[in-house]
N, C-alpha and C positions, 0 to 999 in steps of 0.2 A: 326268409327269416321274419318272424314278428315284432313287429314294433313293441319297446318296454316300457308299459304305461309305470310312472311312478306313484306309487301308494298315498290317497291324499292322507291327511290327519281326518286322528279318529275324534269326534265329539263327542261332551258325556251327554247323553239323552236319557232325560227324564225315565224313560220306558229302556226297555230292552229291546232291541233289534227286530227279534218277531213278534212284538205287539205292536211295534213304529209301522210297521208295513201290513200291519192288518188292519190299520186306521184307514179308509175307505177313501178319504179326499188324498192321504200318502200316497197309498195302492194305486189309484188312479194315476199319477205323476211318474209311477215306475215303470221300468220297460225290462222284462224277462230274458235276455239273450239266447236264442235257439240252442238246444243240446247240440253237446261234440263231443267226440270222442277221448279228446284229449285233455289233459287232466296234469295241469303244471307241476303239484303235490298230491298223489292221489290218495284216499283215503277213505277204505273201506266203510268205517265204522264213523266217518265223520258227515252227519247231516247235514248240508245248506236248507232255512228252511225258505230262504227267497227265490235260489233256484229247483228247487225242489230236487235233489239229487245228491247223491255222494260224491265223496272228493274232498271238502273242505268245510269247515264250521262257519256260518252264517255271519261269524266275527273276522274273518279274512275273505270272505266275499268280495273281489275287487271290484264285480260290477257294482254292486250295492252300493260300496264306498263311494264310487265315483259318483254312480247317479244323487248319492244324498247328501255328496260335498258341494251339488252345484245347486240343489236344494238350501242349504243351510248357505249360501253364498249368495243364493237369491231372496235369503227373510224367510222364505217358505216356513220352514221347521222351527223360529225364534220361538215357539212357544212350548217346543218341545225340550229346549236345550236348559242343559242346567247353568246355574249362573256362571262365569268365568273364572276364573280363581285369581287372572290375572287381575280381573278388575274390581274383583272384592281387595284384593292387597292394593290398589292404586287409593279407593274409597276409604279404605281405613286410614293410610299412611297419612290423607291430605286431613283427615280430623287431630291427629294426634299432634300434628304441627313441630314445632323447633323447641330443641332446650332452650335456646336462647334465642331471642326476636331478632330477626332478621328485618332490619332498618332502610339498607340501602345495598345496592351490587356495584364491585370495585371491579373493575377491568386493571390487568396486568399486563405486561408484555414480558416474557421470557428471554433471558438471553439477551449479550448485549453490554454494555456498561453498565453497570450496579454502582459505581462508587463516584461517580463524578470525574473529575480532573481531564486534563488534555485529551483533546480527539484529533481523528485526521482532520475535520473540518472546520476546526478552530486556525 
């Protein structure tokens, strides 16, 4: 039985998938996997243009994913990727600041006696 690799995340790239791999110093970092027979979804009319073959669209390519998630994990690709959205929404939010000015931070403790009066330990 074969091992089931899980699908990394997809990055946005500046470029489209078969122009990222037609970049020359990219191509060179990528490794081809030998043809097989076999064909998880197969599909006639569907191109891979990284593995050069049918079966699946160049956007579910799992070798590709992998190989360019360890890419963009190593910096490699930072110059390809488009900006974060996460961290555009972190950069705005820290400009826009508080309705009201936050002065100082109150620790609370939950739970417990609220109102004063006799304890066990009195």
């Amino acid at each position: 039985m074969r091992a089931r690799r899980d699908t990394p995340p997809k990055p946005n790239f500046r470029v489209e998938l078969k122009e990222l791999i037609a970049i020359s110093n990219i191509a060179a970092k990528l490794k081809v996997l030998a043809k097989t027979d076999i064909r998880m979804w197969p599909n006639k009319n569907a191109w891979c243009e990284f593995q050069q073959a049918n079966g699946h669209y160049i956007c579910n390519c799992l070798s590709l994913a992998h190989q360019l998630d360890e890419l963009v994990k190593g910096g490699f690709l930072k110059d390809y990727l488009q900006e974060q959205q996460d961290e555009a929404l972190v950069t705005r939010g820290a400009n826009q600041g508080h309705e009201v000015p936050v002065h100082e931070q109150v620790n609370t403790i939950s739970g417990g006696f609220s109102g004063g009066g006799c304890t066990a330990s009195e």
